[in-house]
N, C-alpha and C positions, 0 to 999 in steps of 0.2 A: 328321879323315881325309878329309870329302868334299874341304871346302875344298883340301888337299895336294894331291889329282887334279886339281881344278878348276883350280888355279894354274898344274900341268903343263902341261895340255893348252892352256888359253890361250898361254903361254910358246911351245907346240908352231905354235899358230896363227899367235902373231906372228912366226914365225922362216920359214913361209911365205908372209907377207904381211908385208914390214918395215915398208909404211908405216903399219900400226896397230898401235893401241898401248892399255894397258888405262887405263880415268876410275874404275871402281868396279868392286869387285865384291864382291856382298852375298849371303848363305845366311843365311836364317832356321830358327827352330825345325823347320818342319814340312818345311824342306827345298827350300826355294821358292829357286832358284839366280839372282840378278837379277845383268846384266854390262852396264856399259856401256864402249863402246866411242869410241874418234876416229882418226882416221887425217890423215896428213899432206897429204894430198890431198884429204878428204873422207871417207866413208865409205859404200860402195854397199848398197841390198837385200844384193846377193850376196856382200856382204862379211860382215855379219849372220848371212846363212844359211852362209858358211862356218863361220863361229865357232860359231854353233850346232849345227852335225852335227859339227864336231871334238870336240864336247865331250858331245852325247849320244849321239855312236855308242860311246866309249869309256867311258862309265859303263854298269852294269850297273841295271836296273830291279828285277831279283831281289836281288839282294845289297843296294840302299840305292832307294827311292823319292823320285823328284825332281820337282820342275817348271823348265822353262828360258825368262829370258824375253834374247835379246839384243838391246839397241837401240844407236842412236849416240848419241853429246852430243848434244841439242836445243842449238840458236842461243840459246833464251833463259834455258841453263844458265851458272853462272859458270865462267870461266877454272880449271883447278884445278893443270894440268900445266904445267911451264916449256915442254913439247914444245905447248902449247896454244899458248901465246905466238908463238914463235917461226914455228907457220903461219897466224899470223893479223898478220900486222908487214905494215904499208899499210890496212891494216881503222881503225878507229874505235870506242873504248873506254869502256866509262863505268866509272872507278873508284872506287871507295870504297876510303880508307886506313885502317889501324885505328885514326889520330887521330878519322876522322871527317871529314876530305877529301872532297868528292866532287869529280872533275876528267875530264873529256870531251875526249879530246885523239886525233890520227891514233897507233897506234902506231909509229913508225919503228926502233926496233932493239931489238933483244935482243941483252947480253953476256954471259956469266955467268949470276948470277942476278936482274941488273937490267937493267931495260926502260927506254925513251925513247918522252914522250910530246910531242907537240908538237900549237901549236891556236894559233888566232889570235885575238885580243884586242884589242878598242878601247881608248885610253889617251887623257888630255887631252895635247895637246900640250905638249913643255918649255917652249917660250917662245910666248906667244902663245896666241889663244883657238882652238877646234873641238878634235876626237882624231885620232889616226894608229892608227892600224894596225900591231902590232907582231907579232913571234912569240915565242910563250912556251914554255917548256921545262921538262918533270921528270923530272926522273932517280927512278927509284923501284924498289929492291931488291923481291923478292916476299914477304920475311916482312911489309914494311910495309905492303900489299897484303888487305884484307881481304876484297873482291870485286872481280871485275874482269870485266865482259858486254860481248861484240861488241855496237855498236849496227850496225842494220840499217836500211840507207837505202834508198829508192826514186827 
């Protein structure tokens, strides 16, 4: 029953702020309500603290005891949402496929439910000795997709 309100109200938040969107949301035994959040732009302090007064002004502390904790996606969480993907296309990816892939490439598109990754590669040259320099490309649907982290450059 908390969960059913909980879901509301978030639904309630994101339809006042369209461009977040929910990553988790967890309620344990003792009632400990954890939400993570991301938004398409980011996500501000005061977007946090909206999310959290919409949702503990509207529960009652009499009728059920809670704790609320709202945070955004941390940078060094994985990809989980296609909507993650999709604000992160021009970023730089470090993926692991459920083969066991791992592949670091620029994201450049998202269609559907498959992503393009693209990175650049030394190669020995076809004829002749030294490498060139080519451009390499995967195509990779998100169920193939076992982790996927923004890397973050300076």
């Amino acid at each position: 029953m908390l969960r059913e309100k909980v879901e509301n109200l978030l639904q309630e938040a994101f339809e006042e702020n369209k461009s977040l969107f929910l990553i988790e949301l967890n309620i344990d035994n003792a009632n400990h309500i954890s939400v993570v959040i991301d938004g398409d732009n980011g996500v501000s302090v005061n977007d946090c603290i909206a999310v959290s007064r919409k949702i503990e002004h509207n529960l009652d502390r009499d009728e059920e005891d809670f704790s609320l904790d709202v945070a955004s996606a941390g940078v060094s969480q994985p990809l989980k949402m296609p909507r993650q993907y999709r604000k992160n296309i021009g970023r730089k990816l470090a993926v692991t496929t459920v083969e066991g892939e791992k592949i670091e490439g620029n994201l450049v598109e998202m269609e559907g439910d498959k992503i393009t990754l693209q990175w650049k590669a030394r190669e020995p040259k076809p004829v002749g000795k030294g490498k060139v320099t080519v451009t390499k490309e995967a195509v990779l649907s998100l169920e193939e997709i076992k982790e996927a982290k923004v890397i973050i450059t300076f």
